[in-house]
VEXDREN-2710 file (C-alpha; in Angstrom, 1 decimal):
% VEXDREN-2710
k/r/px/py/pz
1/UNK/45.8/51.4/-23.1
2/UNK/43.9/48.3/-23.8
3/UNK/41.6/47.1/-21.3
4/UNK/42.0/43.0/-20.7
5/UNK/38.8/41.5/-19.9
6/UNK/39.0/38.6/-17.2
7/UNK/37.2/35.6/-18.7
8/UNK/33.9/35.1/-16.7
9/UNK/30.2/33.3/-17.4
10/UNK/27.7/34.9/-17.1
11/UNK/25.4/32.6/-15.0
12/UNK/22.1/34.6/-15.6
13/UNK/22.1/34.1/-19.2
14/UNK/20.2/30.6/-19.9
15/UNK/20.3/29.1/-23.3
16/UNK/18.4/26.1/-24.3
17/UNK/21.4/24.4/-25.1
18/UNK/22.5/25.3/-21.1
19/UNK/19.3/23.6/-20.5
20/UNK/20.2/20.5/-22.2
21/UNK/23.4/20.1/-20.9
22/UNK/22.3/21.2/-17.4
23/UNK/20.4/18.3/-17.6
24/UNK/22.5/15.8/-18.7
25/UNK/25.2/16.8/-16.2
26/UNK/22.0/16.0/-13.0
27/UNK/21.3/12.9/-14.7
28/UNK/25.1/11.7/-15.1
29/UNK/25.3/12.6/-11.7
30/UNK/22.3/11.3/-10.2
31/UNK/23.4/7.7/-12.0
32/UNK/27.0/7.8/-10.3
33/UNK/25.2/8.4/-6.8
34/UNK/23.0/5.7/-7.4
35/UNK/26.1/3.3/-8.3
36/UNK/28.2/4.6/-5.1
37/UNK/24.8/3.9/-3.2
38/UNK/24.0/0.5/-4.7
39/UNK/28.0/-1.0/-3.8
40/UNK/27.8/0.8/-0.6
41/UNK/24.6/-1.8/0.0
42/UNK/26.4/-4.7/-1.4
43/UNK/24.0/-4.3/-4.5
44/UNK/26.7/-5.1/-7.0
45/UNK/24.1/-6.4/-9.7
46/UNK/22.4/-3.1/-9.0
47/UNK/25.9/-1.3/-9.5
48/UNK/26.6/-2.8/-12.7
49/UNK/23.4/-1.5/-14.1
50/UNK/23.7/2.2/-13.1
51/UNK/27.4/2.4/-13.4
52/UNK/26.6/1.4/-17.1
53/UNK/24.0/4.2/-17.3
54/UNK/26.8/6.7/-16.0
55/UNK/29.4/5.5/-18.6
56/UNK/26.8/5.8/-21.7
57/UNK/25.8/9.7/-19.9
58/UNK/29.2/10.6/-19.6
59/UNK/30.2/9.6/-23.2
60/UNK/27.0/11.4/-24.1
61/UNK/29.2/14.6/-23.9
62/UNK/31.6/13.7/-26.3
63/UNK/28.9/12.7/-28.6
64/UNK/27.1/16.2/-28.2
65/UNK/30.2/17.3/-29.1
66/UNK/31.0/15.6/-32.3
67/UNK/27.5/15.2/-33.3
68/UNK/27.6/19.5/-33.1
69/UNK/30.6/19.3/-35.9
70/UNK/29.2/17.5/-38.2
71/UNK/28.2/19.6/-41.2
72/UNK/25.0/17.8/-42.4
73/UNK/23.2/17.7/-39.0
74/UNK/23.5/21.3/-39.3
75/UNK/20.1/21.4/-39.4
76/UNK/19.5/20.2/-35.3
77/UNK/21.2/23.1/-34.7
78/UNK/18.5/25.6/-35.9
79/UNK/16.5/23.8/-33.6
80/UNK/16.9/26.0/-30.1
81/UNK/20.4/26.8/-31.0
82/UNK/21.6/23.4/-30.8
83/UNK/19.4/22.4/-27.5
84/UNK/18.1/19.3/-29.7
85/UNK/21.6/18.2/-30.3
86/UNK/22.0/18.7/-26.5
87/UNK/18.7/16.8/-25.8
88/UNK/19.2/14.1/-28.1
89/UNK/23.1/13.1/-27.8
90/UNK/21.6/12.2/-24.0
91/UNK/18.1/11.1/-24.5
92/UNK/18.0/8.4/-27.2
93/UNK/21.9/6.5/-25.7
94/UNK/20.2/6.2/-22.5
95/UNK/17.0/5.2/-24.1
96/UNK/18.9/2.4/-25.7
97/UNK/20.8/1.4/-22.8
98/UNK/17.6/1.5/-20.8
99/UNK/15.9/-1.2/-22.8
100/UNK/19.1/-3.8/-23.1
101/UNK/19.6/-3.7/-19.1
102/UNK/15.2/-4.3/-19.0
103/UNK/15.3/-6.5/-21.6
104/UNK/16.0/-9.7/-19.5
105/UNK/13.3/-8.7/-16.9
106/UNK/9.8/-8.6/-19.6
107/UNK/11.7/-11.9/-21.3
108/UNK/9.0/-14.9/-21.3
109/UNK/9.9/-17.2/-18.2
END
């Protein structure tokens, strides 16, 4: 008869793209501790600030997604087998999102 395969991950293979997404996933994470942290301290300005970070990480996923089924970025995906559309639907949001919540504190006084 026909052998049925249980689905299962292989954890030992690593992929760039695994990388990438590993990545995002401790920095998304790491942002949402620092939020339940920050109101546990009474730090709501501080809580604002990382909760936004979490918000722009988790959407990041979404955009690695769609950004991944576009046809002319096809290109990012010869890079490392995607791992630059991994890297980048993370890096340059939270690069963006960095500098508006700094961008009060190097203002001229």
């Amino acid at each position: 008869g026909k052998i049925v395969q249980p689905f299962a991950y292989d954890l030992m293979v690593v992929s760039d793209l695994g990388w990438a997404l590993a990545a995002l996933a401790t920095a998304w994470m790491t942002c949402a501790a620092m939020a339940w942290r920050a109101a546990r301290n009474r730090r709501f300005d501080n809580h604002r600030g990382w909760m936004i970070r979490s918000y722009v990480l988790a959407w990041s996923f979404v955009l690695c997604r769609l950004i991944g089924k576009i046809p002319a970025l096809a290109f990012l995906g010869e890079l490392g087998n995607g791992a630059a559309i991994g890297w980048l639907s993370w890096m340059v949001p939270l690069a963006i999102v960095e500098v508006a919540l700094q961008w009060r504190a190097g203002a001229a006084r």
